[in-house]
N, C-alpha and C positions, 0 to 999 in steps of 0.2 A: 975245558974252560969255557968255550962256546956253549956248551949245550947246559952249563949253569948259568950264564949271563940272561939264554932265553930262559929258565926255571926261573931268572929274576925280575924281568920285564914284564911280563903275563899278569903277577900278583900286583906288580905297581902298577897296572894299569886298571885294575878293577877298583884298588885303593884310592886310584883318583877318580874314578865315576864315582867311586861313591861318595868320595868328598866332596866331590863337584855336587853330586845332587844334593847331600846335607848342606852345603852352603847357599847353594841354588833357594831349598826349602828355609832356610833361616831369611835370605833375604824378599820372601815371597810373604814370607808369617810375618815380616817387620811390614813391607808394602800393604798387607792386608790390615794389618790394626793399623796402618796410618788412614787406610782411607774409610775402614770401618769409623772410626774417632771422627773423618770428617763427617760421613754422612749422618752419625750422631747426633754432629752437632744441627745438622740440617733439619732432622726430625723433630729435635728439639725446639729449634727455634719455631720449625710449620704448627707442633705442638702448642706452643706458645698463640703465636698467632690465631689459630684456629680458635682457641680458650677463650680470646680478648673479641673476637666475630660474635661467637656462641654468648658471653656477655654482654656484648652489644646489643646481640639481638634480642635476647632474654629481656631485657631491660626499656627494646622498643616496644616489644609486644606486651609487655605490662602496659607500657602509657596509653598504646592502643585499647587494652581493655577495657582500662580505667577510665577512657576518654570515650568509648563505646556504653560501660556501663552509664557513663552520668549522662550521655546521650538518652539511652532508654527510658532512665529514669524520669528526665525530662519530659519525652512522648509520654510516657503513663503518667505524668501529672499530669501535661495538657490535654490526655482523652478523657482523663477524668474531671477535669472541669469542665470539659464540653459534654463528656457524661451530665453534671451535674446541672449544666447549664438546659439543656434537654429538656431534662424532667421539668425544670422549672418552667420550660414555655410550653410543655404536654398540661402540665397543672392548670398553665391558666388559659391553653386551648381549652381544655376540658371544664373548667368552669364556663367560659364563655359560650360553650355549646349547650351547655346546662342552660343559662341563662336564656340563650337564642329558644332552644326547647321551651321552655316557661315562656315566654314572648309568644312562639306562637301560639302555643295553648291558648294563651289569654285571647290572645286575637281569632281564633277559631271560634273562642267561646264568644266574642262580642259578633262575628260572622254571623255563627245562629242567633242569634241573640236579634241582632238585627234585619235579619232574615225573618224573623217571628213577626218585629214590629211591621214589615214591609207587608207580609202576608194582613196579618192583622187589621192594619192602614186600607188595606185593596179589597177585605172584606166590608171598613167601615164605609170606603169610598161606594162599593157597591149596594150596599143600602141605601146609602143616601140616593144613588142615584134611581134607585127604584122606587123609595120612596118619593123625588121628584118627579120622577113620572106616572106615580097614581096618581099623585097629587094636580098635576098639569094637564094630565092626560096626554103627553107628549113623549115620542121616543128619544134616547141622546141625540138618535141625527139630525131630526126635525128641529130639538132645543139648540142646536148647534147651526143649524143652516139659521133657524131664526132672529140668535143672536148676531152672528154673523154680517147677517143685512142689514141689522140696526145699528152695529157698529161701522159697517160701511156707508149708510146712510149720512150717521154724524158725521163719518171725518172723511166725506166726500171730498173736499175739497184740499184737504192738508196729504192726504195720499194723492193725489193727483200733483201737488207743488212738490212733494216728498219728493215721487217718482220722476217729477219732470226737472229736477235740480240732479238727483242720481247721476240721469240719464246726460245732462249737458255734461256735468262735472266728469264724469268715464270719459263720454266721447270728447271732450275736450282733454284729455291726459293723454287717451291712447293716438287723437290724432298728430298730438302733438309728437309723441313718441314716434309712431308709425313715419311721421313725414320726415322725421329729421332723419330717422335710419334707412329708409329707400333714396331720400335724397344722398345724402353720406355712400350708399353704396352703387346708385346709377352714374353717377359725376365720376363713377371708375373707370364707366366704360361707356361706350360713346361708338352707337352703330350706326351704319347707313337706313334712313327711315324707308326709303322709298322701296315700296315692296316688288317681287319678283311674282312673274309668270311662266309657268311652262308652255313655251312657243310649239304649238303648229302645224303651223303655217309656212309654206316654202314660196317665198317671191318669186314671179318668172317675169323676165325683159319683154316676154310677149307670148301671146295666147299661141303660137305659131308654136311653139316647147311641148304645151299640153301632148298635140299627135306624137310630137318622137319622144315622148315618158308613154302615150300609150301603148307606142307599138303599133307594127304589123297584123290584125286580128287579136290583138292585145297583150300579146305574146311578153313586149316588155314590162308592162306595169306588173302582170301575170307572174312574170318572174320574179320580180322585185317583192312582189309580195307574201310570195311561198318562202323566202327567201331571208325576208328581216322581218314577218309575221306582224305585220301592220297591214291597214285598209288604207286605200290612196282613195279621197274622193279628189276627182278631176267634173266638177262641175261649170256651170255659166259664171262664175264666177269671173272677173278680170283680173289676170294677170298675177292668179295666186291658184295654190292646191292644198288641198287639205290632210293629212297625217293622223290617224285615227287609232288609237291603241290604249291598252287598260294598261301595258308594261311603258314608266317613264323612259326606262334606259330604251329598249326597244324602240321607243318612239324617236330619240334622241340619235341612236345609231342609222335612222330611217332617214333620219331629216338632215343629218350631215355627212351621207351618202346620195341621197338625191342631188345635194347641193355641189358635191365634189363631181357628180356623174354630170349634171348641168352644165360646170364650168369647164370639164373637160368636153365634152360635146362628144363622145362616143357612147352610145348610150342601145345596149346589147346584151341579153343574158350572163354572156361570158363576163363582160366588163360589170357587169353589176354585182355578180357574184365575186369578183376580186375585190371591188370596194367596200364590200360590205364588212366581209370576212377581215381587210384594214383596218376596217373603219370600229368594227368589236373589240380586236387586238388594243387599237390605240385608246378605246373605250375602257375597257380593261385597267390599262396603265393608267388610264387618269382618274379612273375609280380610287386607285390604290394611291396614287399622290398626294389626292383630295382628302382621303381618310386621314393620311401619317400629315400633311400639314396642317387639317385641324387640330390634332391627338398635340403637336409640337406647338401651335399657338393657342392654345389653352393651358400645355403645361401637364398636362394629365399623361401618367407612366404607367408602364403594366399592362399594356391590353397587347391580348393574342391578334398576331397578324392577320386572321382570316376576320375578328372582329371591327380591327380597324378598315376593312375593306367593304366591310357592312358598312359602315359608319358615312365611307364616302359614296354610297348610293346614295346616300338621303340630298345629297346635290341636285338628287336631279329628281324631287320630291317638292312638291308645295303644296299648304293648307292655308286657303283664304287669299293666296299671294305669295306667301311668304314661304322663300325658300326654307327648306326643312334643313339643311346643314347649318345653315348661317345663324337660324335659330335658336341649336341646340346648342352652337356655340355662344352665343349671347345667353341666351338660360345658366351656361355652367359660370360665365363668369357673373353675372348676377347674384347665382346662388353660392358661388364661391365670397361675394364681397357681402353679403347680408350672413352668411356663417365666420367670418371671421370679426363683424360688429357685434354680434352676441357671445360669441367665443365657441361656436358649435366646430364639430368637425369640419372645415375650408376642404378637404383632400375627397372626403366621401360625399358631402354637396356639388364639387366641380365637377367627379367622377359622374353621379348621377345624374347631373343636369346637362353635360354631353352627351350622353347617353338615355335621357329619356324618352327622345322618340323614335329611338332605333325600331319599333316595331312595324315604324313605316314606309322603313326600307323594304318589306316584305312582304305588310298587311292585304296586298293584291293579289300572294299568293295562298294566303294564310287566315282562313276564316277566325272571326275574332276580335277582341277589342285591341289596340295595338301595343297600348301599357300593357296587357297580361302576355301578349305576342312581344314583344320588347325583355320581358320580366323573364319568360320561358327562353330567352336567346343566351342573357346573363348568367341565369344558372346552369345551362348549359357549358358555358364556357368558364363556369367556376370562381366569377366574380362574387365580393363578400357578402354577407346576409343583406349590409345596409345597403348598398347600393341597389341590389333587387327590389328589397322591400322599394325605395324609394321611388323607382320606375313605375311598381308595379300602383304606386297611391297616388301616383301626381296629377290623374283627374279627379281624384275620389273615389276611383271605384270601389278599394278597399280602403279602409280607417288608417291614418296615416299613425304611429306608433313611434316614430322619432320625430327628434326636431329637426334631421337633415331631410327627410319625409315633406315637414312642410314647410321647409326654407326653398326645396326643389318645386314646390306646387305653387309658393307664392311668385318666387322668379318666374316660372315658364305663364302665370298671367300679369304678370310684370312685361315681359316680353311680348305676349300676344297682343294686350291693348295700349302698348303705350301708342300716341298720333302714328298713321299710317301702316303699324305692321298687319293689320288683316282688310280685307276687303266682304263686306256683307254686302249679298242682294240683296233688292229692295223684299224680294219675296221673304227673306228672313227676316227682315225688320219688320212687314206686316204679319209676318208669322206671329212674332216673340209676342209686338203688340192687341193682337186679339187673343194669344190664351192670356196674358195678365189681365188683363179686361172682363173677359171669360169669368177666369177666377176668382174674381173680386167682386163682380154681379153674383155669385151663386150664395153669395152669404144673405138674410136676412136684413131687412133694413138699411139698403143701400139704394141709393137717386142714383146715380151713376159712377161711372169709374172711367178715368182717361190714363193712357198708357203716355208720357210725354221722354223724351231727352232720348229714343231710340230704346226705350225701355230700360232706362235705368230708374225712372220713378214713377209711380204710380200713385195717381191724387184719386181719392173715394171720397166723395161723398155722401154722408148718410142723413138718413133720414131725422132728424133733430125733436119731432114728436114721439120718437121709437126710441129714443137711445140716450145718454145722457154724457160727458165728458169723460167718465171714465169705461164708460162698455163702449164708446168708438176708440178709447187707447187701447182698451182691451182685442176692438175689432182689428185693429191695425197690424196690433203683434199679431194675432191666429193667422189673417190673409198672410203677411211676410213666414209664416209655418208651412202654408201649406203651399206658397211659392218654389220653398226649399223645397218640400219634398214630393211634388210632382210636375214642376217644370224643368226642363235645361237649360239654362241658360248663362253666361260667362261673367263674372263682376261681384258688384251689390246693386241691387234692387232697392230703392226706399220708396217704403209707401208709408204714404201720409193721409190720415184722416182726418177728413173736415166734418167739423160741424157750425153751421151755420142755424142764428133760428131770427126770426124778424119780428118785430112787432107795429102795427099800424095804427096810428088813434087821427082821430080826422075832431077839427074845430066847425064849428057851425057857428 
C-alpha cells in the first residue's frame, strides 16, 4: 500500500511542474502581448509624430527655398542693371575720351600752327631789324641805348615825381605798419635800460692790502694766480687792483675770491687755494640757477641740461655793456611778441632768440664767428632745423630762409639799439664816420660828403654842373649799395643827395 502511494506521488508531482510551467507560460504569453500592444502603441504614436516633424520641415525648407530663390533672383536682376548701367557710362567715358582726343589734336594742330606764325614773326622781326640797321647804320644796342636817353630826357621830370611819390607812398605804408607792429610788441616787455659792465676791479680800504695780496717774495699773488689762471696787476694805482683775463667766469671767480680772502684777512697759499676751489663750486651752481631761471622766465621747454648751463655763462658775458643773458632774454621775448602779431611760429622765434648768442658763452675758446659757433652747439645737442638755422642767420651771415629767421634778427637789433642798451667808443663812431665819407667821395661828381647823427645819415653833395636830378637819385641808391655791401655797420643808413645849382645876375 505504501510502496504504491509513492508510485503515486512521483507522477503527481511532475504533473504539476508541468502545469505549473504551462500556466506560468500562459500567463507570461498574455504579459507579453500586453505589453508588446503597449509599446505599439508607443511606436505608433513616435511614428505619428516623427511624420508631422518631417512635414513640418518639408514644408520649412520649401519656404526657405523659395524665399532663397527670389532672393537670387533679385541679385541677378540688380547685377544686371548695374551691368547695364556700366556700359552706359563706359559708352559715354568712351566718347568723351574720343572727344578729349580730337580736342587735343586740334590744339596740337593750332600749337604748330602757331608755333610756325611765332617762327615766322621772329624771322620777319629780324629783317626788319637789319634792315634798320643798314639803314641807320646802327646796331640794336646802340638804337636802344639811343632811344633810351631820349626818352629819358622827355620824361625827366615825371619819372623823377613818379619815382619820388612811389617812394613816400611805400615808405609811408611800411612805416606806418613797421611802427605800430614794434610798438604793439615792445609795450610787452619793458627791460631795464641801463647797461652792464664786467667789473675788474677789486676796491682796497688801503694801499697797505696791496703787500699782503703780494706776498712774501711774491709767493701769495704767485699762488693766486697759478691758481684761478688770471693776471693780478697791483700797480700805483690808489686803493684798487686790477683782474686781467680773456675767461669772464675765471675772471669772476678771481675777483670774488680776492674779495672773500680780503675780508677774511688770512691771506696764504693754503687759504687761497680753498677759496677758490669754494668759490668755482658756488660758481658752478649759480651758472646752473641762472641758465634754468632764464629757460623758466621766458617760458621756453625742452633744452638739455648741459645746454641750459651754457646758457647761464652768458651772465657773465657783455657786448658793448650789455649783459649777454639779459639780452637773449629780451631778444626771445621780442621775438616771441613780433611772431605772434604776424601769426609766425611764437615757440621757434622765443627758442631762438634765447638762444642766439649762446656762441658767446664759448667764442673765447672757440675760433669763429659766434652765430655759426652758437649754430654748431644746437645741432649738436639736437635742437630743430629752425631754430639752428635762425641762430645761425641773425647777423646775416647766412640768408635768412624763414620768417622766424628774420623776426630773431629784427628783435636782437631791436634790442641792441633801443636808448642805452650798447656803449660805442668814440673810436668807433670816428671809425664808422670816415669810411661813409670815404665811400661816398670815391664816386664821380661829388663836392663833398658829411657823415652826421653818428652815422646814421649821410648828406652828399654833388656837383650840379656834372649831374642832373635824376643821376644824383640814381647816385644816392648805388652809394646806399655799396654801403651795404662793403661796410659793417648796425641800423639804416640814409643817404641823401643834394643838389644844389645857383644863379647870379648883378644890375648896374
Amino acid at each position: 500500500m505504501k510502496w504504491e502511494a509513492q508510485q503515486l506521488f512521483v507522477p503527481g508531482i511532475i504533473l504539476g511542474v508541468i502545469a505549473g510551467f504551462l500556466l506560468s507560460k500562459v500567463v507570461f504569453k498574455k504579459k507579453f502581448e500586453k505589453e508588446r500592444d503597449k509599446y505599439q502603441d508607443e511606436i505608433e504614436k513616435a511614428q505619428k509624430t516623427t511624420h508631422k516633424i518631417l512635414s513640418d520641415a518639408q514644408s520649412e525648407a520649401f519656404k526657405i527655398r523659395q524665399q532663397a530663390q527670389t532672393e537670387q533672383q533679385e541679385k541677378h536682376n540688380e547685377l544686371r542693371r548695374m551691368e547695364e548701367r556700366l556700359m552706359k557710362k563706359e559708352d559715354v567715358v568712351e566718347k568723351k575720351i574720343e572727344d578729349l582726343d580730337k580736342s587735343k589734336q586740334e590744339l596740337d594742330n593750332k600749337i604748330v600752327k602757331v608755333r610756325e606764325v611765332k617762327l615766322e614773326v621772329e624771322k620777319i622781326h629780324s629783317k626788319q631789324a637789319e634792315e634798320l640797321e643798314k639803314i641807320s647804320n646802327l646796331s640794336k644796342e646802340s638804337a636802344r641805348e639811343i632811344l633810351f636817353k631820349k626818352v629819358e630826357e622827355q620824361s625827366k621830370e615825371e619819372i623823377l615825381k613818379h619815382i619820388e611819390r612811389l617812394e613816400n607812398d611805400m615808405k609811408k605804408e611800411v612805416d606806418d605798419k613797421a611802427r605800430l607792429l614794434l610798438a604793439e610788441t615792445i609795450q610787452k616787455y619793458s627791460a631795464e635800460v641801463a647797461a652792464e659792465t664786467t667789473m675788474t676791479t677789486v676796491q682796497l680800504e688801503s694801499d697797505d692790502l696791496k703787500g699782503r695780496i703780494i706776498g712774501r717774495e711774491g709767493r701769495n699773488i704767485n699762488a693766486f694766480e697759478r691758481i684761478t689762471g688770471v693776471d693780478v696787476i697791483v700797480d700805483d694805482t690808489p686803493g684798487s687792483i686790477v683782474i686781467s683775463c680773456f675767461d669772464p667766469i675765471r675772471r669772476y671767480v678771481a675777483k670774488i675770491a680776492l674779495e672773500q680772502l680780503i675780508s677774511d684777512g688770512r691771506i696764504h697759499p693754503a687759504k687761497i687755494e680753498e677759496t677758490v676751489d669754494k668759490i668755482k663750486k658756488d660758481t658752478l651752481i649759480l651758472i646752473k640757477e641762472l641758465g634754468e631761471k632764464a629757460v623758466f622766465d621766458t617760458g621756453v621747454s625742452g633744452l638739455p641740461p648741459n645746454l641750459v648751463k651754457l646758457l647761464g655763462r652768458l651772465k657773465f658775458r657783455s657786448s658793448y655793456g650789455q649783459n649777454a643773458l639779459k639780452h637773449s632774454m629780451e631778444v626771445a621775448f621780442i621775438a616771441e611778441g613780433l611772431a605772434e602779431a604776424i601769426g609766425a611760429n611764437s615757440d621757434i622765434a622765443k627758442k631762438a632768440g634765447l638762444l642766439h648768442d649762446l656762441g658767446k658763452a664759448v667764442d673765447h675758446e672757440i675760433k669763429g664767428n659766434h652765430s655759426q659757433i652758437g649754430a654748431d652747439i644746437l645741432k649738436k645737442f639736437g635742437l630743430s632745423k629752425e631754430v639752428v638755422h635762425a641762430v645761425a642767420a641773425h647777423h646775416g651771415n647766412i640768408k635768412p630762409e624763414t620768417t622766424e629767421a628774420y623776426l630773431v634778427m629784427a628783435a636782437n637789433e631791436i634790442s641792441n639799439h633801443r636808448p642805452g642798451a650798447q656803449k660805442d667808443t668814440l673810436e668807433m663812431f670816428i671809425k664808422r664816420l670816415s669810411e661813409f665819407e670815404t665811400l661816398a667821395k670815391s664816386f664821380d661828381g661829388i663836392k663833398n660828403a658829411f657823415a652826421i647823427q653818428s652815422g646814421r645819415k649821410l648828406r652828399v653833395f654833388v656837383n650840379p654842373e656834372e649831374m642832373d636830378d635824376l643821376q644824383a637819385k640814381k647816385l644816392s641808391y648805388e652809394i646806399a649799395r655799396k654801403i651795404e655791401s662793403e661796410t659793417d655797420y648796425a641800423g639804416v643808413v640814409e643817404v641823401h643827395a643834394i643838389r644844389e645849382s645857383r644863379r647870379e645876375a648883378y644890375a648896374v
